[in-house]
N, C-alpha and C positions, 0 to 999 in steps of 0.2 A: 525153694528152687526145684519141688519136684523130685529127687533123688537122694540117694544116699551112698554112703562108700565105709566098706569096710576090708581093714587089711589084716589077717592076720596070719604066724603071730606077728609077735613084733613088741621087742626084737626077734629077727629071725636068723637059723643057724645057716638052713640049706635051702629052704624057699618058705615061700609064703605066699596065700590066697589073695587075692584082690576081687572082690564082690559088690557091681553097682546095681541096686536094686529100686526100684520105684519110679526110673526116668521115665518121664510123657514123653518124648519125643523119638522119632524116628532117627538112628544113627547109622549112617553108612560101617565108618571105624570109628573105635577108639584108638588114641596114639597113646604110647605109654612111655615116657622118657624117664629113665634115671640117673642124676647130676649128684657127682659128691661133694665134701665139698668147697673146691674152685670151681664151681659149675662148669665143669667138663661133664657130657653128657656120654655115660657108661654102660648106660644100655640103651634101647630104644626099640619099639615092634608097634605093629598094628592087630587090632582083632575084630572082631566082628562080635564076639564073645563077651558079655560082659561078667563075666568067670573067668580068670585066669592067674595061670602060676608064675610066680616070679621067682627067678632061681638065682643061686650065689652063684656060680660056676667061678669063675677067677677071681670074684670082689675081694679085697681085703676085706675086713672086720673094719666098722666105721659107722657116720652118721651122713645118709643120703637122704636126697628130697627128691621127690616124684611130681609129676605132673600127669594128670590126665588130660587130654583133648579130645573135642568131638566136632565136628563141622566146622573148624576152623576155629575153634572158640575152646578157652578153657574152662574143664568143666570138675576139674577137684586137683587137689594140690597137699602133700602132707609130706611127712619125714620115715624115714622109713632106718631102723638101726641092726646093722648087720652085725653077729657077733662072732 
């Protein structure tokens, strides 16, 4: 698929990296949703960046799943565990 994605750490206490590296393609944004989990969607941002921080600010301690997006399309998808 062209890309790669790495989060770490993970588990994370107060944030943690998000790094998509190798995409071929031209990307307006990426969307970055975070669902816990009754997929209520608890965070959510756009970037331009495909570097960036993801912070605890008020999360509880738990097991979240992310979503990446890009052009309308999803483009990586994992779990993500707060502690």
């Amino acid at each position: 698929n062209g890309f790669s994605v790495s989060l770490f750490p993970n588990p994370m206490t107060e944030s943690a990296t998000l790094m998509i590296s190798d995409y071929r393609f031209k990307v307006a944004d990426f969307i970055f949703q975070l669902f816990d989990v009754t997929v209520n969607c608890v965070k959510q941002f756009a970037t331009r960046n495909p570097q960036f921080e993801i912070r605890k600010d008020d999360l509880p301690a738990g097991i979240y799943f992310y979503k990446i997006s890009a052009e309308n399309e999803l483009f990586n998808s994992g779990k993500l565990i707060i502690q």
